[in-house]
DSSP file (Angstrom, degrees, kcal/mol; ACC not computed):
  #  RESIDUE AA STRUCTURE BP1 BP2  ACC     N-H-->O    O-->H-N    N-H-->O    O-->H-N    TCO  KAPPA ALPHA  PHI   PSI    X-CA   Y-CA   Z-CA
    1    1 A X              0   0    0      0, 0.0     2,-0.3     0, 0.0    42,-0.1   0.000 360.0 360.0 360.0 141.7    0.0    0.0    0.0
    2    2 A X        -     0   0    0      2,-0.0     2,-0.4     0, 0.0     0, 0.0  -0.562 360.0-168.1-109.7 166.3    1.5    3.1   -1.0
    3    3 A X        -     0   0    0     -2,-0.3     2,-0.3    36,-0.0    41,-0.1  -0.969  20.3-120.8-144.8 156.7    1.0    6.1    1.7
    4    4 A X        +     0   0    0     39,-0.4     2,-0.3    -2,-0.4    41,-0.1  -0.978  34.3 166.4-133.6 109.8    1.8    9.9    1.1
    5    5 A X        -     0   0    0     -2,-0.3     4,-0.1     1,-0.1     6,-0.1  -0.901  49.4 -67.7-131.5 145.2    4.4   11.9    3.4
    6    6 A X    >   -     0   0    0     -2,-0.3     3,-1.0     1,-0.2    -1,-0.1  -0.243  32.9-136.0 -47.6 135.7    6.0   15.5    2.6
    7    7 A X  T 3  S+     0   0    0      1,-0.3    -1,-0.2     3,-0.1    -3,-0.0   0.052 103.8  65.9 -72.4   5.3    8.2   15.7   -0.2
    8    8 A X  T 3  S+     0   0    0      2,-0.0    21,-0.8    20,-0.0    -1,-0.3   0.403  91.1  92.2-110.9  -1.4   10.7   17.8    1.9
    9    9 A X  E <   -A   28   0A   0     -3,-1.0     2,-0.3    19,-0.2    19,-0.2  -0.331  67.7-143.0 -84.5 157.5   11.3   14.5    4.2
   10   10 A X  E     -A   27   0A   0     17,-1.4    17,-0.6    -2,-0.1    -3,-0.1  -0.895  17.9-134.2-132.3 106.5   13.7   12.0    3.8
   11   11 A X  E     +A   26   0A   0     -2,-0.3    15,-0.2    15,-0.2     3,-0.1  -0.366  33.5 163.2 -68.0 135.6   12.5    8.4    4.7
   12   12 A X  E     +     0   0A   0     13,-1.8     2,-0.2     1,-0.3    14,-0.2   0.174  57.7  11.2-126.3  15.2   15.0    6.5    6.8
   13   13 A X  E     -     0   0A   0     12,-0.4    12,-1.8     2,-0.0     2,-0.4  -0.570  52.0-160.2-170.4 128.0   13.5    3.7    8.4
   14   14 A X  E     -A   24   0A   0     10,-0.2     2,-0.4    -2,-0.2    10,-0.2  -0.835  19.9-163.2 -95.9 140.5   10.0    1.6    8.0
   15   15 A X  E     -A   23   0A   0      8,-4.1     8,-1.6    -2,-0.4     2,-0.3  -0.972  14.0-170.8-130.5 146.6    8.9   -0.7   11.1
   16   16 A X  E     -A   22   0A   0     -2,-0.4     6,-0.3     6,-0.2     2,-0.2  -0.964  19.5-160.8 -99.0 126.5    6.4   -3.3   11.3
   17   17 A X    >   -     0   0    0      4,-2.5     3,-2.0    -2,-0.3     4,-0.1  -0.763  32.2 -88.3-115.2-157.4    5.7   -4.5   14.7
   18   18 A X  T 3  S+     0   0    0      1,-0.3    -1,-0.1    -2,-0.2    48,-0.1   0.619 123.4  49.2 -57.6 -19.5    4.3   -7.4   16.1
   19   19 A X  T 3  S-     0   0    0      2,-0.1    -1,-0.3    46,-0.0    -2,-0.0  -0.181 123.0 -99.5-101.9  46.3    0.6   -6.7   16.2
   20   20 A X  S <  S+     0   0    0     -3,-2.0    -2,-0.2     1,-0.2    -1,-0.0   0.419  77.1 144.5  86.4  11.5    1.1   -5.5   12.1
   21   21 A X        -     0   0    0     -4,-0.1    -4,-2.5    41,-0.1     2,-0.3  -0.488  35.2-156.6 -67.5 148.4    1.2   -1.7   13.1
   22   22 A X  E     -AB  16  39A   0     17,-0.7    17,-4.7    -6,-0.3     2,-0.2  -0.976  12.4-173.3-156.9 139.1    3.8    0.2   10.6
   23   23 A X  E     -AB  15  38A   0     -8,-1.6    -8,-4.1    15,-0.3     2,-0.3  -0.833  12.5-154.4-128.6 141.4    5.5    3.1   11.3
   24   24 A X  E     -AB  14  37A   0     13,-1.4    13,-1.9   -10,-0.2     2,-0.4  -0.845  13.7-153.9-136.8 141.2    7.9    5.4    8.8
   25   25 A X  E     + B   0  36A   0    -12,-1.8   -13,-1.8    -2,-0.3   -12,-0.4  -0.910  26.3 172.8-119.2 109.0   10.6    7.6   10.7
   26   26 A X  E     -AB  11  35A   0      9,-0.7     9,-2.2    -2,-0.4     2,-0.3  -0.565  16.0-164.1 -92.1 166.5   11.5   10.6    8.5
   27   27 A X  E     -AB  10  34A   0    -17,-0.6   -17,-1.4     7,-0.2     2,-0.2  -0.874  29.8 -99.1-136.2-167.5   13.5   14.0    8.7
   28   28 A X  E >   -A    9   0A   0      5,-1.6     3,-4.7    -2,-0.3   -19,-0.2  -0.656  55.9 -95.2 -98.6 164.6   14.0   17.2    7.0
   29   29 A X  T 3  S+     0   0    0    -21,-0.8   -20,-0.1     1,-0.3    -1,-0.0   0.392 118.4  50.5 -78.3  24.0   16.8   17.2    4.9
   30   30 A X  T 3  S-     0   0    0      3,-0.2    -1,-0.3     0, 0.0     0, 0.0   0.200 105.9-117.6-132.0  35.1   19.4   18.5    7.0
   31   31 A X  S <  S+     0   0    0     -3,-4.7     3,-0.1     2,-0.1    -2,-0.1   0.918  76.6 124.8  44.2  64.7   18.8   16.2    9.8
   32   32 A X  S    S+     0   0    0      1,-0.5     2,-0.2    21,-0.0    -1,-0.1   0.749  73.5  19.2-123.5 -65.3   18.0   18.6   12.0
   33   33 A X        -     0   0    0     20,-0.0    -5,-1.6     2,-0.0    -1,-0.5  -0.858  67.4-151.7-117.3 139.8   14.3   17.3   13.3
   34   34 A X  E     -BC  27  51A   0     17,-1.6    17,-1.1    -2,-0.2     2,-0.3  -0.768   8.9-157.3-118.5 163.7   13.1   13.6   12.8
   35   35 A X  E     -BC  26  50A   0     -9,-2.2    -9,-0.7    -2,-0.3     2,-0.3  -0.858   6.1-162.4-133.5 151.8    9.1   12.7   12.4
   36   36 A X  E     +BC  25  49A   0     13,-1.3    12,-1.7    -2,-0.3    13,-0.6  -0.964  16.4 177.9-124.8 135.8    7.6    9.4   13.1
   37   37 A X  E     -B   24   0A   0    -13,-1.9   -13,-1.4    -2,-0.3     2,-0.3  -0.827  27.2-119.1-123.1 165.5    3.8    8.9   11.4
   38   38 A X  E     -B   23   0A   0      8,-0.4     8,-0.6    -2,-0.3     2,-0.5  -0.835  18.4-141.2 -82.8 136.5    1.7    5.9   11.6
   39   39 A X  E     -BD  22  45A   0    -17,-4.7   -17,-0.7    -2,-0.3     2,-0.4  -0.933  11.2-156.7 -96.5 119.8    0.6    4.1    8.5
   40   40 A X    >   -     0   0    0      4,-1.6     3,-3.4    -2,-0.5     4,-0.1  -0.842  28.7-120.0 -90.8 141.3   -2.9    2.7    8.3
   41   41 A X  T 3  S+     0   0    0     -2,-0.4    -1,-0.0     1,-0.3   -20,-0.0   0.405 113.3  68.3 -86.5   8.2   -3.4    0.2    6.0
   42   42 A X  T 3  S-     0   0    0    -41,-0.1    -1,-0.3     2,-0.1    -3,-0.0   0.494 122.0-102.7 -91.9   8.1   -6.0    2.1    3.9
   43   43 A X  S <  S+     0   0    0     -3,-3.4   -39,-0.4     1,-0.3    -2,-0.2   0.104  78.4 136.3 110.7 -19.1   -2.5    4.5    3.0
   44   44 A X        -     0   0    0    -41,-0.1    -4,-1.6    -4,-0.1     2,-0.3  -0.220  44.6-146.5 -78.6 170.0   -3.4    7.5    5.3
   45   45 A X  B     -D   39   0A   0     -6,-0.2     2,-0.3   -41,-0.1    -6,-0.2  -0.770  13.3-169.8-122.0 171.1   -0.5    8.9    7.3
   46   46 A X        -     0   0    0     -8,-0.6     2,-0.9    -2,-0.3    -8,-0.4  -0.988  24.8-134.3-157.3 112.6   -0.8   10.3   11.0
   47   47 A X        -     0   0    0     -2,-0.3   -10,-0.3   -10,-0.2     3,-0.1  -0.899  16.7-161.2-101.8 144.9    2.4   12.1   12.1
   48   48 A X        -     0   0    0    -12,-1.7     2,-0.3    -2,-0.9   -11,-0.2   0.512  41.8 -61.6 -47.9 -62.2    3.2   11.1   15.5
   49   49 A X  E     -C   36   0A   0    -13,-0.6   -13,-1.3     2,-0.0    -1,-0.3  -0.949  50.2 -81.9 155.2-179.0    5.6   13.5   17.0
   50   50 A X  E     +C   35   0A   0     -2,-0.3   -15,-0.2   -15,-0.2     2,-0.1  -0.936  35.9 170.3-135.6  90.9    8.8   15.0   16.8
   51   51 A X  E     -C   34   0A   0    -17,-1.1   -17,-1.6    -2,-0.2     3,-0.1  -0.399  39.2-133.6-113.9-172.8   12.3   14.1   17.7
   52   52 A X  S    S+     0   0    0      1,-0.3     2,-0.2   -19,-0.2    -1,-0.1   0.420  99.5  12.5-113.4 -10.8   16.1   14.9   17.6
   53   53 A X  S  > S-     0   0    0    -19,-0.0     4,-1.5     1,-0.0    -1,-0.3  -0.966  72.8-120.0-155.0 144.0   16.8   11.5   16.9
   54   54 A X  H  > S+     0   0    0     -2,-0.2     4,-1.0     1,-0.2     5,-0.1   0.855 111.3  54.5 -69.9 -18.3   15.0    7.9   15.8
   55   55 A X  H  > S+     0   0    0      2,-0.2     4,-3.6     3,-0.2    -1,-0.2   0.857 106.6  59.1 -71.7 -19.7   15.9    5.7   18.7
   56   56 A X  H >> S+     0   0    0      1,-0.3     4,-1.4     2,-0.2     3,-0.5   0.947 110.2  39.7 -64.2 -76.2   14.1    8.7   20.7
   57   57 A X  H 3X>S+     0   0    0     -4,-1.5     4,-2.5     1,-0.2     5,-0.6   0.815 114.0  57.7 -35.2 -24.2   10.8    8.2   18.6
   58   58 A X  I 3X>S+     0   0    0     -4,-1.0     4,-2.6     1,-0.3     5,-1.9   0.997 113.8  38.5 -79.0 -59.1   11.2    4.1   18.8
   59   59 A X  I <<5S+     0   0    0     -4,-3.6     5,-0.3    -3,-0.5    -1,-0.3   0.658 118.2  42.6-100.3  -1.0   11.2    4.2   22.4
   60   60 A X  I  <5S+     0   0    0     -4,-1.4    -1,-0.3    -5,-0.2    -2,-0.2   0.892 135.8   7.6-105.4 -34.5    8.7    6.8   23.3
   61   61 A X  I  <5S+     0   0    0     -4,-2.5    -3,-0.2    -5,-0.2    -2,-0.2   0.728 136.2  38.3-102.8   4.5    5.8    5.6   20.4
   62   62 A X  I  X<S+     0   0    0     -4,-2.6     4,-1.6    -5,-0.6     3,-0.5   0.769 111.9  60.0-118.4 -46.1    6.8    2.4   18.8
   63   63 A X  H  ><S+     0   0    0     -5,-1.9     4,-3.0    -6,-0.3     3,-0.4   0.999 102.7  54.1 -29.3 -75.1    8.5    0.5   22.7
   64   64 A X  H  > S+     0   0    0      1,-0.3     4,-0.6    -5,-0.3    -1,-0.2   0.902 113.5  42.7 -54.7 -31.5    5.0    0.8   24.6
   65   65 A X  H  4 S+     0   0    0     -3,-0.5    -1,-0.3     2,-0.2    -2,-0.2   0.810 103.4  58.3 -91.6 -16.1    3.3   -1.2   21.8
   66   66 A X  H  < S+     0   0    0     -4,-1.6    -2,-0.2    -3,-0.4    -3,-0.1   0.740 109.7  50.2 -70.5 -39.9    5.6   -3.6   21.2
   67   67 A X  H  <        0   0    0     -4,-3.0    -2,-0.2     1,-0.2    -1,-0.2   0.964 360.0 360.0 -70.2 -24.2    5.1   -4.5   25.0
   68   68 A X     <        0   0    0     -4,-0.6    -1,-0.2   -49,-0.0    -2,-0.1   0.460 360.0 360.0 -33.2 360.0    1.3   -4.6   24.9
């Protein structure tokens, strides 16, 4: 399924986890600010938040569901 994120982003990582949830971590291009969105599996996107890094997004929205 193909999903629509700003064109000023630069994708650097897609996650699946265990209960099928998938999550895209993006930045601006001078790596300055990272985004995390959700992907719904009809293609809409949901941004998430806002970090200085990706392990920072992993562990505060993608961590807490994987434990669920």
């Amino acid at each position: 399924m193909m999903y629509s994120l700003p064109a000023n982003e630069i994708v650097w990582e897609e996650i699946t986890t265990e209960t099928r949830r998938r999550f895209v971590i993006t930045s601006d291009r001078r790596r300055e600010s990272y985004y995390i969105y959700r992907i719904y599996d009809d293609g809409r996107t949901e941004r998430l938040g806002k970090g200085k890094n990706p392990p920072e997004l992993e562990r505060k929205y993608i961590n807490p569901i994987r434990r669920a």
